[in-house]
N, C-alpha and C positions, 0 to 999 in steps of 0.2 A: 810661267810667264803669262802675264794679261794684257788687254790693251791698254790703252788711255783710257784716263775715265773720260767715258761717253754719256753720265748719267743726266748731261745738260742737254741730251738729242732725244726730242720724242721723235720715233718713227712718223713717216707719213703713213696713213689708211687710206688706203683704194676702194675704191667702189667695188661691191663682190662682184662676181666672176659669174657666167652662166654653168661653164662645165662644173666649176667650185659649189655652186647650187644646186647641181643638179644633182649628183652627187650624195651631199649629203640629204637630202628631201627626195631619192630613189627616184626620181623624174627624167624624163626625155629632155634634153636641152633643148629638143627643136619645140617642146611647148613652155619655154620660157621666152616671157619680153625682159628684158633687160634693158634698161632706166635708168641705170645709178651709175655711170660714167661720163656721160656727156660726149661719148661716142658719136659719129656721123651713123645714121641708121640705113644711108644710101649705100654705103662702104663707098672706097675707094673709085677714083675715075675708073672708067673698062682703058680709059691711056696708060693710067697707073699702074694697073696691073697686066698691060702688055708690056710694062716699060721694067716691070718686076721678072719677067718672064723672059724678056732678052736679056738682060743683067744675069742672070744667073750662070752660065757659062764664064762670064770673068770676073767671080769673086774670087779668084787667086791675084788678082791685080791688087792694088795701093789705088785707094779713089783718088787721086790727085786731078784727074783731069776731069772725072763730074762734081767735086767738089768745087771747082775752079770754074764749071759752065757754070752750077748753080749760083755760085755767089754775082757772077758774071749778070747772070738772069734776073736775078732778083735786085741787083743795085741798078740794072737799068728800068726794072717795073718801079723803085722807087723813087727812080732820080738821084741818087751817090754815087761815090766813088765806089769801087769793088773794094777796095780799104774798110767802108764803112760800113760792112755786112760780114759779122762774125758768123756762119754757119755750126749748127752746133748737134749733139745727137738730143734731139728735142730741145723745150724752151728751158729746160731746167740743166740742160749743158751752159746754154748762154751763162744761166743765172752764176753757174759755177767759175764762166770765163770773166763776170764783170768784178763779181769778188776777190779771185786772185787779181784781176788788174787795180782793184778801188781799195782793198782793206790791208792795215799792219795791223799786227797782234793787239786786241785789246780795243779795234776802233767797232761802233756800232752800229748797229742798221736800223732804221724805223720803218716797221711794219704795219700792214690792216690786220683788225682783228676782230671778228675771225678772218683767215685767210689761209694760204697757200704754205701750209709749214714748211716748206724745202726753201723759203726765204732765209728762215732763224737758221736751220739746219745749214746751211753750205755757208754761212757767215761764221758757224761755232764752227766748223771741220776746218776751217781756215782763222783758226783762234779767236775769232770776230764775238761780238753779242748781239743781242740785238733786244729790239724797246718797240712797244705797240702803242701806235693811236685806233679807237674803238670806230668801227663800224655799227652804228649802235639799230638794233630793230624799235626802241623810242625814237629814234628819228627817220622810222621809214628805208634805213640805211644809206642813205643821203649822202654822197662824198659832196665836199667843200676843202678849199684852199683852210680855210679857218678850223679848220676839224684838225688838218694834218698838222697846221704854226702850232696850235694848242697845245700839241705834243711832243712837236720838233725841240730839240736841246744838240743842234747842229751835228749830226748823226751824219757818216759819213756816205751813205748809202739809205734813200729814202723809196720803198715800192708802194707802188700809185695800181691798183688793178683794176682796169677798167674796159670792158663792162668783170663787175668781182663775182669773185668766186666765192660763197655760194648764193650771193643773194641777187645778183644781173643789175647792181644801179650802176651808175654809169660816173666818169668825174669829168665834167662839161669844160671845153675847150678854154676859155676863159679861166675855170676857175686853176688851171694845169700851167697856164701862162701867169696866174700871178704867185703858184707856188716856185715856179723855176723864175721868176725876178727877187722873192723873199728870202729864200735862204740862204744859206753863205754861201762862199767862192768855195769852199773844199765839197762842197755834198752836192752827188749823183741822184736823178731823179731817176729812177727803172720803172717803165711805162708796160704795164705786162698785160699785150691786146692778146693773149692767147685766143681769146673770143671774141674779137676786130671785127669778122667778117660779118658776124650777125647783128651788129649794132650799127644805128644810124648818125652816133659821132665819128667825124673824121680820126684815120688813124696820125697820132703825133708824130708819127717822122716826117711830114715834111713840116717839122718845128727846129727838126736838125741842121739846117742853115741859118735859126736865127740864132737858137740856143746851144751853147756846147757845155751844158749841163743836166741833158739830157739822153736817156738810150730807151731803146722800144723792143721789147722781147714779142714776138710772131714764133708760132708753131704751123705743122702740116699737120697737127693730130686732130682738130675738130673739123673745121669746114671740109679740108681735102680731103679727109678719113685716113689718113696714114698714122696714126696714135701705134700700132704694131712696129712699126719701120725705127720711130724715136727719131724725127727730123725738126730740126726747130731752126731760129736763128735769131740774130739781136742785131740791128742797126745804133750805129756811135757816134758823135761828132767827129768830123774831119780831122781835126786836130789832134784829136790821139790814138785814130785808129791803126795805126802800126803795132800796139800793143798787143793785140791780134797775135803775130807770128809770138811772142813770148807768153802767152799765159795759155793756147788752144792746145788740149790732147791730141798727138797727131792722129793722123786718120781717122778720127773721132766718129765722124760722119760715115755710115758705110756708102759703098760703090751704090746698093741696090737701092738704099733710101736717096739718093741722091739722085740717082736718076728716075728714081717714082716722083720726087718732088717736081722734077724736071718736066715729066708729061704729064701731072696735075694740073701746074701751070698751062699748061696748054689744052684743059679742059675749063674752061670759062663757063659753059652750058653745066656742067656738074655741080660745080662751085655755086652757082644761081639758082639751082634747084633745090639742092642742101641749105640754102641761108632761106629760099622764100618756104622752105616744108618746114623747118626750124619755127620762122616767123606765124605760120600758120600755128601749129601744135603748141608753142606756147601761148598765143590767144587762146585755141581751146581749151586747152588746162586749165587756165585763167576762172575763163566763162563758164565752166561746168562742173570745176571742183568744191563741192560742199565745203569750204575750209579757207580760213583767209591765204590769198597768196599777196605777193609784192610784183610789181613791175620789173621786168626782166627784158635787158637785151643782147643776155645769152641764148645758148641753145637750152637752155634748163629753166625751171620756177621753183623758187622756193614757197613750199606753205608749209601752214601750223595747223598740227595734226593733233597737240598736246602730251600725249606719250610717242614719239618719233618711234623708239626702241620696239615698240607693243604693232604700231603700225607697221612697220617694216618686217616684222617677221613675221605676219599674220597678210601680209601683199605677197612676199615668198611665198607662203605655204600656197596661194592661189596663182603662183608661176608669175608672176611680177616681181621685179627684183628694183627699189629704190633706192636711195640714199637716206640712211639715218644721220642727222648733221650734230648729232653730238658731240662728233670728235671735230669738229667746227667749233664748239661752245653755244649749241641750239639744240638742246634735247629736247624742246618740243618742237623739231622742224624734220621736213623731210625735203629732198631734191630730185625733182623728177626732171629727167633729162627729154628732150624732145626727140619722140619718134615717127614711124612713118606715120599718117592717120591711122589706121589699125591697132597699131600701137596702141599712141594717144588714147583714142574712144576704149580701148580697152584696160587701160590701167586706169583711166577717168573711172571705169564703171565699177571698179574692184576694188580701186578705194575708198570712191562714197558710200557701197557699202561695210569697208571694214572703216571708213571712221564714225559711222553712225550706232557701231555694235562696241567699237575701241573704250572703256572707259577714261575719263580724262587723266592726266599724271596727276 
């Protein structure tokens, strides 16, 4: 017996792993930085992880009732109904819950490309396909309303990432309002602010009162540093968020991420520190790395290093662990993720000199 053919699913690739490095290159973990996740490098609120530490005596319960504060919590930070806050285990649960609510066998998604494979992916595990418009590095990687029409062939599910994964441009207010009046009545806009907090455009939900052709996927894994826990969630328009109780994995959400998510929120001073060190370290990057980079209002920058592959494993070997973006479709690019200063000045200083010894691809 086999499964379905799956030969239409590329896996996603993760960013390596410090123990996974460490490992194999015989090293002390504790003299790796690790860069290539986009990780908070504050970690977790000291709320969070008191709030991780009382939760743990009632993981024999059903989260029904922190799941239910949180959603509670979080439709009042954004102005909805508790209706209109899917809670999900990370943002790529959401991703899973708007799918089964938006796609029949056979309908298709329009993706960025490069981008976030677990788009294509949970659209084909739900029979779906899906169709890319190009984030192109010839144009700066610039999102525009006219970039995504170019491509649109009325898809029934259209994601917008912004600020994107991996290059941090952003797609400007305007230009997001005149994609959700262009397209037809059947297609879903999916607004994926996974990295909301560190950018200075407003986030689209409150577009959710004017538009019900739009959703907004939010995670707790960058700014809050709960990426460990898998806490996310998607806000919907009003009008069909009861789809909710039919398409959510029950208990999806665990008791302990839920209530981490719960005393995050009630660390604002964390949450401010993590976006303004973020906003720092990607200036410096910027400013100090021998290598072109692009404007970014993630926690990350991308630059071009020319051999990505030859770069990244030669940053390894000196305990710096980045992102090779080839499994992006940018083999000469790499993604450094922002960390604390120390960090930063210290992967700055390791890669200027492994890109000045690097031969080009």
């Amino acid at each position: 017996m086999q499964p379905r053919d799956l030969s239409a699913h590329a896996p996603y690739v993760p960013g390596r792993g410090t123990e996974e490095v460490a490992r194999e290159l015989g090293m002390d973990p504790e003299d790796l930085t690790k860069l290539s996740s986009n990780e908070n490098p504050h970690g977790p609120s000291p709320k969070a992880v008191a709030a991780i530490e009382d939760a743990a005596p009632t993981v024999s319960v059903y989260p029904k009732t922190a799941h239910t504060d949180l959603t509670e919590r979080l439709a009042d930070k954004w102005g909805l109904e508790a209706e209109q806050v899917w809670v999900s285990p990370g943002a790529d649960g959401s991703i899973d819950y708007l799918t089964r609510a938006m796609l029949e066998p056979d309908d298709r998604i329009l993706e960025p490309s490069p981008g976030f494979s677990y788009y294509s992916m949970s659209a084909r595990y739900h029979h779906g396909d899906a169709a890319q418009y190009e984030v192109s590095k010839g144009d700066d990687f610039d999102q525009t309303a006219d970039l995504v029409l170019d491509a649109y062939d009325g898809e029934r599910m259209v994601y917008l990432t912004t600020p994107h994964n991996p290059t941090g441009s952003v797609l400007p207010r305007d230009e997001l309002v005149e994609l959700a009046e262009s397209v037809e009545d059947h297609t879903l806009l999916v607004v994926d602010e996974a990295y909301g907090e560190f950018a200075e455009e407003p986030s689209a939900i409150d577009l959710l009162s004017e538009y019900d052709n739009i959703a907004v996927l939010r995670t707790f894994s960058k700014a809050y540093g709960l990426a460990g826990l898998r806490i996310g969630y998607a806000c919907v328009p009003e009008a069909w968020a009861d789809a909710y109780a039919r398409v959510n994995t029950p208990f999806a959400a665990s008791e302990v991420a839920c209530r981490a998510a719960l005393a995050a929120l009630d660390d604002e001073e964390h949450v401010e520190k993590s976006v303004e060190s973020a906003r720092w370290s990607r200036a410096y990057l910027r400013e100090h790395l021998d290598a072109p980079t692009w404007e970014s209002e993630g926690n990350f920058v991308l630059v071009e290093v020319g051999d990505a592959t030859a770069v990244t494993e030669a940053a390894q070997r000196e305990g710096v662990i980045v992102r090779d973006c080839g499994s992006f479709g940018l083999p000469e690019c790499i993604r450094v993720s922002c960390g604390t200063e120390a960090q930063t000045k210290r992967a700055v200083d390791v890669l200027n000199r492994i890109v000045s010894e690097v031969p080009p691809a």
